[in-house]
C-alpha positions in Angstrom: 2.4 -3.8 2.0 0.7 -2.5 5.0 -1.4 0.2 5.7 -0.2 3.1 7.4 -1.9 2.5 11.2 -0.5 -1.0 10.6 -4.1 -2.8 11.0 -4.5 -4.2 6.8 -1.7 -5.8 4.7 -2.5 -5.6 0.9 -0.6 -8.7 -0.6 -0.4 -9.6 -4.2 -2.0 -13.2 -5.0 0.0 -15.6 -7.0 -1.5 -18.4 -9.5 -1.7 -21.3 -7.1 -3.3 -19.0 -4.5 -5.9 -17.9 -6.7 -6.9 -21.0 -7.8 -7.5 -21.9 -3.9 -9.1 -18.9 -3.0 -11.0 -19.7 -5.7 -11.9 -22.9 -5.0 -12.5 -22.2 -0.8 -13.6 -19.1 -0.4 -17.4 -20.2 0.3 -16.1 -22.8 2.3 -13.5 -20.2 4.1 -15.9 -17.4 4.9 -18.3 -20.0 6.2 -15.8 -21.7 8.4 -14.4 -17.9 10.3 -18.1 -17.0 10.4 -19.9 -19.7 12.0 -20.1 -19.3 15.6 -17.6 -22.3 16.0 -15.3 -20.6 14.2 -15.6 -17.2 15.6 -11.9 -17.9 17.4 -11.0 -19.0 14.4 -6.8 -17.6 13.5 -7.3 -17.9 10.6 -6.0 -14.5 8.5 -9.3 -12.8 7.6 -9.9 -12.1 4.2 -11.7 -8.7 3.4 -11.4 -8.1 0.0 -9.8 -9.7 -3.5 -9.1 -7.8 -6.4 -7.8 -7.6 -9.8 -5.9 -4.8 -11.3 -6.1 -3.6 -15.1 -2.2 -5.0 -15.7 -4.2 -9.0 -14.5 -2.5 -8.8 -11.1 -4.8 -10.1 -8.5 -4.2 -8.6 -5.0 -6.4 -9.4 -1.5 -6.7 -7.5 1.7 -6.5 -9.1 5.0 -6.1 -8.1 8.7 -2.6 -8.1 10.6 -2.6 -10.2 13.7 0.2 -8.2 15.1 -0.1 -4.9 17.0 0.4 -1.4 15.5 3.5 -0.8 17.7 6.5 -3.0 16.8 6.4 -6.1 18.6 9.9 -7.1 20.3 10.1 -11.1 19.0 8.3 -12.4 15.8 8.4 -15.6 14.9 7.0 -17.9 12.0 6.3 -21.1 13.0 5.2 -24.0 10.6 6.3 -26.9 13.1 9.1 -28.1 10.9 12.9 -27.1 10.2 11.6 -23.6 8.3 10.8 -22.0 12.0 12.3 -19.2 11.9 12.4 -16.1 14.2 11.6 -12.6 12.0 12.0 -10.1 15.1 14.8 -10.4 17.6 14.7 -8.5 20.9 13.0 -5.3 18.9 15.0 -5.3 15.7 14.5 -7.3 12.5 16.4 -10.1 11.8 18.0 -10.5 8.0 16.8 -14.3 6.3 20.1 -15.4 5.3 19.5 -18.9 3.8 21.9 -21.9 3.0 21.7 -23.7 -0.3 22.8 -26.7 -1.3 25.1 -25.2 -3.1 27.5 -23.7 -0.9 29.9 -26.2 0.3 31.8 -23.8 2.3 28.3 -23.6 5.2 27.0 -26.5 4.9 31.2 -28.1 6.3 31.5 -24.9 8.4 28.4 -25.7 10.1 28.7 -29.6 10.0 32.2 -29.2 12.3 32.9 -26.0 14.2 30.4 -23.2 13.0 33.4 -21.4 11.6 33.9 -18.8 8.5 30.1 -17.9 8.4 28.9 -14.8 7.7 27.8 -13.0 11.2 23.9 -12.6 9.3 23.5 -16.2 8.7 25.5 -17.2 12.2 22.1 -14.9 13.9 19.6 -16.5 11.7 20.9 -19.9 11.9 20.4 -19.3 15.9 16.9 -18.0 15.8 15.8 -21.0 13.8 17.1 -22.9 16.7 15.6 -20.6 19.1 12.6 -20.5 17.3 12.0 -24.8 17.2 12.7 -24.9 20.7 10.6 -21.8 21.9 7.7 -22.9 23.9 5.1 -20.6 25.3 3.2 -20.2 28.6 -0.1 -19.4 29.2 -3.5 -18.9 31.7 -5.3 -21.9 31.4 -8.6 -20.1 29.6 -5.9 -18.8 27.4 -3.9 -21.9 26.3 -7.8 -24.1 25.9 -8.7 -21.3 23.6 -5.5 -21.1 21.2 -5.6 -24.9 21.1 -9.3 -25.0 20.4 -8.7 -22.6 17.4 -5.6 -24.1 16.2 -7.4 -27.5 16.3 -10.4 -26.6 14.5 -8.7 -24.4 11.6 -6.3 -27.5 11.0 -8.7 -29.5 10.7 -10.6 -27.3 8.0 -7.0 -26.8 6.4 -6.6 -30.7 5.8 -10.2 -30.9 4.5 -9.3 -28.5 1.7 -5.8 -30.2 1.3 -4.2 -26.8 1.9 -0.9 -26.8 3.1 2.6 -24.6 3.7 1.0 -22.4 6.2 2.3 -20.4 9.2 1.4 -19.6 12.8 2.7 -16.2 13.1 3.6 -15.6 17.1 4.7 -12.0 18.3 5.5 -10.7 21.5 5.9 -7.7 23.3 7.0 -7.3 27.0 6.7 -4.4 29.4 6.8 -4.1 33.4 4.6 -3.6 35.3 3.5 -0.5 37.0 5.0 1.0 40.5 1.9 -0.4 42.4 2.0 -3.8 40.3 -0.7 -3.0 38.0 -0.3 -4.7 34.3 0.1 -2.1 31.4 -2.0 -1.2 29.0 -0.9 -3.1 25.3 -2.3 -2.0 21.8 -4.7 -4.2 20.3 -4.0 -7.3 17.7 -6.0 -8.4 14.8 -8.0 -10.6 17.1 -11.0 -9.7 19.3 -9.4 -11.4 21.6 -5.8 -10.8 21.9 -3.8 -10.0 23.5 -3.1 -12.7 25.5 -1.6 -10.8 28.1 0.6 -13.3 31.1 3.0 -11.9 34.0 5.7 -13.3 34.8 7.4 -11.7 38.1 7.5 -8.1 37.1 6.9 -8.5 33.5 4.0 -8.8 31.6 4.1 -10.2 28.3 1.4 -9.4 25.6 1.3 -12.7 23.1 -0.7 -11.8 19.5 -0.9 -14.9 17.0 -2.7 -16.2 13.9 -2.5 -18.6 10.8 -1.3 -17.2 7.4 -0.3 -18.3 4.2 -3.0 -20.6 4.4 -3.8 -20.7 0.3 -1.1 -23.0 -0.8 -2.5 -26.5 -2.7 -0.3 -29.6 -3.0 0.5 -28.6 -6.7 3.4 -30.1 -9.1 5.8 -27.2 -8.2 4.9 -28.6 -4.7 5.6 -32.2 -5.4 9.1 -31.3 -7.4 10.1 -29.1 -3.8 9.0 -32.3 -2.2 11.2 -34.5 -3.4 14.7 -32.0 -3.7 13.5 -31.4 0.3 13.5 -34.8 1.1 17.2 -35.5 -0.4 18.6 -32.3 0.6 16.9 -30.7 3.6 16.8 -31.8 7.1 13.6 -33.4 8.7 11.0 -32.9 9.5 10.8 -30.6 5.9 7.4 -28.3 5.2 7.0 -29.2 1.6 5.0 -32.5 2.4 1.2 -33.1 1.1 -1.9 -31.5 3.3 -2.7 -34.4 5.2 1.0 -35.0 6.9 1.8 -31.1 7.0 -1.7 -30.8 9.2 -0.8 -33.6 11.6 2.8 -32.3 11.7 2.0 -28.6 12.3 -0.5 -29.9 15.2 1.4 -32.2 17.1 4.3 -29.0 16.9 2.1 -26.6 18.1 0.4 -28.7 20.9 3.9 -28.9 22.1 4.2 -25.1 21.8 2.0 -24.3 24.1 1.8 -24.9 27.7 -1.2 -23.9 30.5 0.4 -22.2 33.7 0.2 -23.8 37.0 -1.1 -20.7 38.5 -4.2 -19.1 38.2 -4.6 -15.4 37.8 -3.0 -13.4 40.0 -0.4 -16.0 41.2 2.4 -14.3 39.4 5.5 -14.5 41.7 5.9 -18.2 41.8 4.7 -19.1 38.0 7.4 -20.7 35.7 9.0 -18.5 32.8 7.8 -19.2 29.4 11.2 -20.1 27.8 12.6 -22.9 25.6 12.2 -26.1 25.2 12.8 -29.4 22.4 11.1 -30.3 20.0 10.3 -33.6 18.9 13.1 -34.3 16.6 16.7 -33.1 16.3 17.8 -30.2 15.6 21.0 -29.8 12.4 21.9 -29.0 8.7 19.4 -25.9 9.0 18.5 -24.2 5.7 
């Protein structure tokens, strides 16, 4: 749950993450403290609690804005990308199991008989594995830099299952050109603000649900994933989820041709593969 100006989420702490935050914290705080770390995007951590019924809880900063951002998207770099927030409005997780015969033929042949819900998530998952984002050259070496060190520390702890949450909000700019003013993220640094023509677009990100260990409930996902799901799958140990979320997120982002300034002839951030194919989503 969030607080009211939007800025802190409270979130309730299961088993396996308590055991890791646990385990890490030490390590955590020192690695989004150290001046290395400093761009770290990495959710921060500000307090961890337990209530008098033994529910453990934890309070942690928003990367998004307090105004609604118009696209959200959670990204791991596998088949569960998944756009959350579609052109202002949220959109409704409709998932496919493996039991339901009836979607997984429908969307095997002609897309047919599905329910309109699951037709507009099945297409933001696509939209969201293909998305590719553009940005100034100081911006992109920075994100990269950040995302390269935190996976790195993620493998070290053999962590895995986590997110890069990516939102977006656009705006024109003003009569005389000048680039709006967008609220604040939940980094020093961000927004990364790039204009396009006579848009600007503010881009806020960061790493969540970072706490997860390769446990047995893990390992038995693993396996019904790997017979049932298409690849690449998210339920894979620390090691291959790192080098998998990298390499996806090294594709993600792109530097701009143009410096500063140079909006008029820069290329539109818009979509693009991914390594891999793309069917069978769940």
């Amino acid at each position: 749950q969030f607080t009211k100006n939007g800025r802190l989420l409270v979130k309730q702490v299961g088993k396996d993450d308590q055991v890791s935050l646990n385990q890490h914290a030490e390590a955590y705080t020192a690695h989004v403290t150290a001046e290395r770390g400093k761009g770290s995007l990495l959710a921060r951590i500000f307090f961890y609690f337990k209530r008098k019924d033994d529910s453990h809880y934890m309070v942690m900063n928003s990367w998004m804005p307090a105004d609604p951002v118009d696209d959200l998207f959670d990204l791991k770099g596998c088949m569960d990308d998944k756009v959350v927030r579609s052109n202002g409005a949220s959109l409704a997780q409709v998932h496919k199991r493996w039991y339901m015969i009836h979607w997984l033929v429908s969307e095997a042949t002609l897309g047919c008989c599905l329910p309109t819900a699951r037709t507009d998530y099945y297409d933001g998952k696509k939209r969201a594995r293909e998305a590719v984002f553009g940005l100034e050259r100081h911006q992109h070496d920075a994100v990269q830099h950040a995302i390269g060190e935190d996976v790195t520390f993620l493998k070290n702890k053999e962590l895995m299952d986590y997110s890069l949450i990516l939102g977006v909000l656009s705006k024109p700019l003003g009569a005389d050109g000048r680039v709006p003013v967008f609220p604040p993220g939940g980094h020093p640094d961000q927004p990364y603000i790039v204009v396009t023509g006579k848009m600007a677009k503010a881009y806020y990100l960061g790493i969540i649900d970072f706490l997860q260990g390769w446990t047995g409930g893990k390992k038995v996902a693993h396996v019904i994933k790997f017979l049932f799901a298409p690849k690449p799958i998210s339920t894979v140990s620390p090691s291959p989820y790192a080098d998998q979320f990298w390499a996806a997120q090294k594709h993600r982002f792109h530097a701009l041709a143009d410096g500063p300034g140079k909006a008029g002839d820069r290329q539109q951030p818009g979509m693009g593969p991914q390594p891999g194919g793309y069917s069978g989503i769940v």
